[in-house]
N, C-alpha and C positions, 0 to 999 in steps of 0.2 A: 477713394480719397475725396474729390468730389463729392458725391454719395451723402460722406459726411459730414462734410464743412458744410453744404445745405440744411441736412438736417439741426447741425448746433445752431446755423444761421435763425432757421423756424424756428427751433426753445428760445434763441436769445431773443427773436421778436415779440414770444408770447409773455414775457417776464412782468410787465403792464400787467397783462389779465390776471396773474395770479395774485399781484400787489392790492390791483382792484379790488377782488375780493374777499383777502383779509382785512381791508378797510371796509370792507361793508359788512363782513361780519361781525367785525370791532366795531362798527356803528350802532347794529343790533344788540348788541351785548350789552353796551353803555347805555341805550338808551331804553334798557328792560326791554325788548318788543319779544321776547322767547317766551316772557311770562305774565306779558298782554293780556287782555281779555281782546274779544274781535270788535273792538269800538271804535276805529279810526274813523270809517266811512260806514256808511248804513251797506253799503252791497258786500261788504268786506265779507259778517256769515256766509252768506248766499256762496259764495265764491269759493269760499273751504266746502262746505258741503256737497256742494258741488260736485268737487273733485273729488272726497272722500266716497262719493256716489259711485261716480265712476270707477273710482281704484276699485269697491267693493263688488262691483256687477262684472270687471274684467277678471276680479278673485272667482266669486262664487255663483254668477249671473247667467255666465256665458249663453246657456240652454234656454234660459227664458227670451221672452219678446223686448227688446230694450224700453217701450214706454209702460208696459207693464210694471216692470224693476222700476222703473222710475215711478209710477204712481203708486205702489207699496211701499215704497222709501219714504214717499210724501207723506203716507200718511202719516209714519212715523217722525220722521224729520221736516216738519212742512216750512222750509223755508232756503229753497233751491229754483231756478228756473233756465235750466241747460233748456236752448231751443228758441230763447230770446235772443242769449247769449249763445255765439258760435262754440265748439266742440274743443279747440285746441289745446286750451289752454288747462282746460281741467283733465283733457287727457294727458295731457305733460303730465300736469298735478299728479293726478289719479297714479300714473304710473309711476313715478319717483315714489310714492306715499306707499307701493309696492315693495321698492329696495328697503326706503329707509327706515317706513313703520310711518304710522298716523297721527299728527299732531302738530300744532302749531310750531315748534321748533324746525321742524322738517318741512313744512311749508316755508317758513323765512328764509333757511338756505336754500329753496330754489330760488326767489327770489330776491336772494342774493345773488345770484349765479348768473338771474338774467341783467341785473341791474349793476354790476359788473362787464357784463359782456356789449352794454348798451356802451359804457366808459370804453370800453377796449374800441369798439367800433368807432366811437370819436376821436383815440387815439390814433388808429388806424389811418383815417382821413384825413387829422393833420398831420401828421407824419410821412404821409405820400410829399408833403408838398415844404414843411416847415422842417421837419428831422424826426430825429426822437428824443428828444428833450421836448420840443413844444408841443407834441403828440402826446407823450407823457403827461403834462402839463394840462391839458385840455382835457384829459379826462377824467382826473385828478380833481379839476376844480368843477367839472360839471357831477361825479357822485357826490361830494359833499355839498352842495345846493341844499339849503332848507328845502327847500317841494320834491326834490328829487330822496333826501332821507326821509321825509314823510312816507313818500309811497314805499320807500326800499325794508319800511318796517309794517307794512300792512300788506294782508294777503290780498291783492288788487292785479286786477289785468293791463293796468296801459303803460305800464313801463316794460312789458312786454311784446305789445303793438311798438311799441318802440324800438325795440331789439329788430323785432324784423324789420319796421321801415327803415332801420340805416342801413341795413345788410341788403337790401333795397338796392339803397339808393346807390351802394358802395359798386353793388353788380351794375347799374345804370352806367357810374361814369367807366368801368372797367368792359364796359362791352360797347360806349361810345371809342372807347380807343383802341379796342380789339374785338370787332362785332362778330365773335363767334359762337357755337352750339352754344360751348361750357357757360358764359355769361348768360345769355340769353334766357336759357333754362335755370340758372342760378338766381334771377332776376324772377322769374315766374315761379319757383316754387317760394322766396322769400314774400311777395306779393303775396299768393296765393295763403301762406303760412297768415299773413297781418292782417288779413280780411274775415280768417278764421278762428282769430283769436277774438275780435269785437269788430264793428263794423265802422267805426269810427278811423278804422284803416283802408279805406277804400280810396281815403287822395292818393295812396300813394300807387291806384293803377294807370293814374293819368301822368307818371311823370316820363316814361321816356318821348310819350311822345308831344309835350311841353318843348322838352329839351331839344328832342329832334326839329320843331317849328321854330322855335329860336335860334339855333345855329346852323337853319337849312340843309341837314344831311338829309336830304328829301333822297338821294342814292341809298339811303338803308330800306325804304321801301321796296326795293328790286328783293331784296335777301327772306330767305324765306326764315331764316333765324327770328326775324324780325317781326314773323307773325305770327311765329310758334310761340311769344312770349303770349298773348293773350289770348290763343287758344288752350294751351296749356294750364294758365291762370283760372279760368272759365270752367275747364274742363274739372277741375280740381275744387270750386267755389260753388259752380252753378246746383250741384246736388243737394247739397245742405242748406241753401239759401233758398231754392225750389220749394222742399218741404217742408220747412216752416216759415216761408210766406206769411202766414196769416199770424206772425209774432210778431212779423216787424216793428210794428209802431207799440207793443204792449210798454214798452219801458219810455217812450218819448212824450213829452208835453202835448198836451192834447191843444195846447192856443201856438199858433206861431209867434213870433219874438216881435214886440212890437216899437224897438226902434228900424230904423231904416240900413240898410247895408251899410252904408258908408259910417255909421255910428258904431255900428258890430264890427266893422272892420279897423275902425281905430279902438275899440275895446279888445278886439281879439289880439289884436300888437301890441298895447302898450300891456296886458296881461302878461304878456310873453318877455317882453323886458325887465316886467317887475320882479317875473322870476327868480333876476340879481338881486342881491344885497347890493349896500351901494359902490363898495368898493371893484366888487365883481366888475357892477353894471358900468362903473366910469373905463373899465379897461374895455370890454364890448365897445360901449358905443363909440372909444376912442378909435378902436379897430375897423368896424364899419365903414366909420368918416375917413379913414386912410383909402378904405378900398374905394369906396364912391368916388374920390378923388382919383385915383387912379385908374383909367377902364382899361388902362393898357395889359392892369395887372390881371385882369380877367382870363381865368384861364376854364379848360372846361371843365372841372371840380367844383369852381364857382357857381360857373352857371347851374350845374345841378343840385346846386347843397341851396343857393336859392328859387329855384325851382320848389325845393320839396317846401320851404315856407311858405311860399305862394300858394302851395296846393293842398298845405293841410289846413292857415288858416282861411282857406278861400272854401274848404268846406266847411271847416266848423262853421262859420258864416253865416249859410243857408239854410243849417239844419238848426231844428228847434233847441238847439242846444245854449247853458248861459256860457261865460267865458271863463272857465275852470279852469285855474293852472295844471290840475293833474292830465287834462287835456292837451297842453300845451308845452310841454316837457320837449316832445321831439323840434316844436319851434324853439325852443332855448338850445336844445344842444345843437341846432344846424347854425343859431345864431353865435354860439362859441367856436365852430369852425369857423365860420366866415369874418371870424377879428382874430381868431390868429393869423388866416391868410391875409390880412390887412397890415397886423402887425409884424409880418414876414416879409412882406412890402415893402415898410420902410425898414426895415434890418438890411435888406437887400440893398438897397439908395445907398444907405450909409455904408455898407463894404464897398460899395464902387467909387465911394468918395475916398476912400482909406481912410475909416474913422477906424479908433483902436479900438474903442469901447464893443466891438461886434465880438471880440473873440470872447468874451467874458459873459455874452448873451444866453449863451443857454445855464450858466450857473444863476445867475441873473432870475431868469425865467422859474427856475425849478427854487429857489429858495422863494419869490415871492409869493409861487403857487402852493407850495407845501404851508408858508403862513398862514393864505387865507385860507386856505382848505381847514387848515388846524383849528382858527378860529371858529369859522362856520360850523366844522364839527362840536367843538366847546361849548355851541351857543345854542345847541339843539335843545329843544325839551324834553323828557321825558316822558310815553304817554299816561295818559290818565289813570291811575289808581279805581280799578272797582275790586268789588268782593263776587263778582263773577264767577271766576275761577274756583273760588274756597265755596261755595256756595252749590254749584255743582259735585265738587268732589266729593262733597260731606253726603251728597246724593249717593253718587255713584259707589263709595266705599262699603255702602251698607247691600248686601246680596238681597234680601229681603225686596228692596225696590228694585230690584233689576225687571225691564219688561211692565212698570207701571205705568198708570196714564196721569199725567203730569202736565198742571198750567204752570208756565212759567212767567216770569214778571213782567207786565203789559211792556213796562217801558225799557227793557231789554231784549226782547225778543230773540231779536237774531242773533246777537251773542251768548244768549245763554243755549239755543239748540244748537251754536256751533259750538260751544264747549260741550255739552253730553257728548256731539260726534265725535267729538278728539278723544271724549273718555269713557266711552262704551266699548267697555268688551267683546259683546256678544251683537252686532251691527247686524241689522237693525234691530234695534231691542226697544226701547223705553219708546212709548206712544206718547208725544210732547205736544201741547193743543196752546195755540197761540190767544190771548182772548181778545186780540183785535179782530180774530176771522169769528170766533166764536160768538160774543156777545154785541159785534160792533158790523158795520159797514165801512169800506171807507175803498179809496181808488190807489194804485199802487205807488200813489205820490204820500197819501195820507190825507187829501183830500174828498172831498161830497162823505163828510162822515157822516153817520146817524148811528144810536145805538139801537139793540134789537129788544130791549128791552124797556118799559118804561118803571121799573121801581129794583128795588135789590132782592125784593122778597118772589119777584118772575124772574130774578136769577137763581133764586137760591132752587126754587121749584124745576129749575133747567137743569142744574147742579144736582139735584135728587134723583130726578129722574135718569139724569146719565152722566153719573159722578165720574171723579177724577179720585186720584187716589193722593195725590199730593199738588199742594198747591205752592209757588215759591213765591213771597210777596215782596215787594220791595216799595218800602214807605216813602213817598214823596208829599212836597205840600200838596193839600187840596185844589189849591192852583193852577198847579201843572197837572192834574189829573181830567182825564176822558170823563162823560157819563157814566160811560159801562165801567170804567177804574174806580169810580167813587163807589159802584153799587156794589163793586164785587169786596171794596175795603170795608164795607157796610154789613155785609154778608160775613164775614171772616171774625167781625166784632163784636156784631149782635147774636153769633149761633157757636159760641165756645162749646156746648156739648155737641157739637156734630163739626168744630173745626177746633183739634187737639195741636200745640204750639208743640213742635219736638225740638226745634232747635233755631237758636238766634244767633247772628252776624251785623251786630250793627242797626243797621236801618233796613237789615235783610230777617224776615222769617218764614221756616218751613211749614206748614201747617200737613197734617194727618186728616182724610176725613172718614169721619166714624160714624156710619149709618143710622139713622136714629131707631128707635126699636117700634116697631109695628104693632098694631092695636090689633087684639086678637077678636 
């Protein structure tokens, strides 16, 4: 009997996670992201491909050498870079993309899944300490965040570094009040897990012992628990970080940041507040000023949940990085626990007072937070309309090109070789050649460019000599066009008998290229 009443106890606690993510799926839905193109962020391709990489080499790979698979994939799909980026998260990918099948739809519902579970876990946290109504509440109003439905509809990894740094942090305070194996170990694979997903999770291996210097249990240093967490961590990280060493800085700013700390340091806070809307944000920083006010109320949840703020924007800080809200998600959600615990504060004053208005608190709480949430969900956008998608498929539907070698549109790039991946049959099939690698220079920022050609007719002579079989253009003004863009829109205009128009979309066309005939 017991037995049972726990376990209904456990369904009735998880009732949160499953609300979460039919509101995140009902996010997705309403705001088109299933039938998106990969346009949110420029890494967002990169990131499906990735994983579609993966799923595909744990399919049919196994027996080859893994960087091999991986630079036969490139050639065909060249717009992946597992080995800058840690392994975890596209093996998640990879392997869900196994169950569920390949595609952008199957992508968003894992990340729904995690970006739900990020809400559960802030649920979690306040609910140790506020109930379950303002647990509820807390999580409730941090998935509906404009920054946090941005990312919840784009295939992106940091609201997954996110998932683990609260599950982190959650094993942090739960092994300060019961320092055993099970935490300890819980705490180091979740660590271990965040560091592996991007590396931008790496604050969060300095926080037990933050927490431990400020609240002096200098007595957990005897415990051998205590150092199995960063041996284990280590033991777990050091391999993959080891051998590609020489990646590390491929994706970061080659100039350091050139205001001074104390300027990135209130850039990186007040980034993290603006996170709110304003009515969010007046209930936060209402919350805050309660707890400052109060140190009494300081319990050790507190100290850890600010701890983990301290330590994530005390690294983004020093690293080349600018101050990106997508960065800064897990400083908003530790700032929503730490004003509910404020605004629990004074709930608390006011019971001891015997004021009445306490027992109507948590309806109170849950009708203001379903409001704004409602609202902020309302007021989302929808992403951007391209012909990506229809553009590909009119590809992809025709057998005849399957396995052809195809430029895709300069200024699309990664979206469009992440849609072939989602809709290529026979992986890896279609050889896809980008013309920023092809006729252009440029550094992984899109900077020091140069083009490799100096006229359209040294492209067109490049293009003869090692044609493509389909070209997909996409018309923009002159303006916004590259060198090598102008010369290649030059070439497609001036050589109609050897670049044949098969089909139009708008400000999109497919071009045929049809060899010219040889002088006998």
């Amino acid at each position: 009997m017991n037995g049972s009443v726990r376990r209904t106890a456990t369904l009735f606690r998880l009732w949160p996670l499953i609300l979460y993510l039919l509101l995140a799926i009902g996010i997705q839905w309403i705001t088109g992201a299933w039938d998106a193109a990969f346009v949110t962020y420029p890494d967002e391709p990169s990131h499906f491909v990735s994983s579609v990489m993966v799923r595909d080499y744990i399919a049919h790979g196994l027996t080859q050498n893994p960087l091999s698979f991986a630079k036969e994939y490139y050639d065909h799909y060249p717009f992946f870079a597992v080995g800058y980026w840690p392994p975890l998260y596209y093996v998640m990918m990879g392997t869900w993309f196994l169950i569920a099948g390949v595609g952008r739809l199957q992508a968003l519902l894992l990340v729904g899944v995690v970006a739900s579970g990020c809400a559960w876990l802030i649920c979690v946290l306040v609910r140790r300490r506020a109930g379950d109504a303002a647990g509820f509440c807390a999580g409730l109003l941090f998935l509906t965040l404009p920054e946090v439905q941005t990312w919840l509809c784009a295939v992106m990894v940091d609201q997954t570094v996110l998932f683990f740094s609260l599950a982190a942090t959650l094993f942090t305070i739960r092994y300060f009040e019961r320092p055993d194996w099970t935490n300890a170990i819980g705490f180091a694979l979740c660590a271990a897990a965040t560091v592996l997903t991007k590396y931008s999770g790496l604050f969060i291996l300095g926080l037990p012992y933050l927490v431990l210097l400020l609240l002096r249990r200098f007595d957990l240093l005897r415990s051998r628990s205590f150092w199995a967490q960063p041996v284990l961590t280590c033991a777990l990280v050091a391999p993959w970080v080891l051998w590609t060493a020489h990646l590390a800085r491929v994706g970061l700013p080659a100039k350091a940041p050139q205001s001074g700390i104390v300027v990135r340091i209130i850039d990186f806070s007040r980034e993290s507040l603006l996170i709110f809307p304003a009515v969010p944000l007046v209930f936060v920083i209402a919350g805050l000023v309660v707890l400052v006010m109060r140190p009494s109320a300081w319990r050790l949840d507190t100290t850890v949940t600010a701890c983990y703020i301290v330590l994530l924007i005390g690294f983004l800080v020093v690293t080349p990085v600018d101050a990106e809200r997508r960065y800064l998600q897990g400083a908003a959600a530790a700032l929503l626990v730490l004003s509910f615990f404020g605004w629990w504060t004074f709930v608390e004053a006011a019971a001891n007072r015997g004021a009445q208005w306490v027992k109507f608190a948590p309806i109170l709480v849950i009708a203001a937070a379903v409001t704004i949430s409602s609202l902020q969900v309302l007021r989302f956008r929808r992403i951007p309309d391209t012909a990506v998608p229809e553009v590909v498929r009119a590809v992809t539907r025709q057998p005849q090109w399957r396995g052809k070698r195809i430029l895709v549109a300069p200024d699309m790039e990664g979206s469009m070789i992440a849609e072939f991946v989602a809709r290529d049959p026979r992986r890896p099939g279609y050889w896809l050649r980008r013309p920023s690698k092809r006729f252009a220079s440029l550094d992984w920022f899109g900077g020091h460019y140069s083009t490799r050609f100096s006229s359209a007719s040294d492209v067109m002579k490049e293009l003869r000599a090692d044609p493509v079989d389909l070209v997909i253009w996409h018309r923009i003004p002159v303006s916004s066009q590259r060198p090598h863009e102008q010369q290649i829109e030059e070439v497609l205009k001036d050589s109609p008998a050897e670049w044949r128009p098969l089909a139009s979309f708008g400000s999109w066309t497919i071009y045929q290229y049809i060899a010219a005939p040889r002088d006998n």
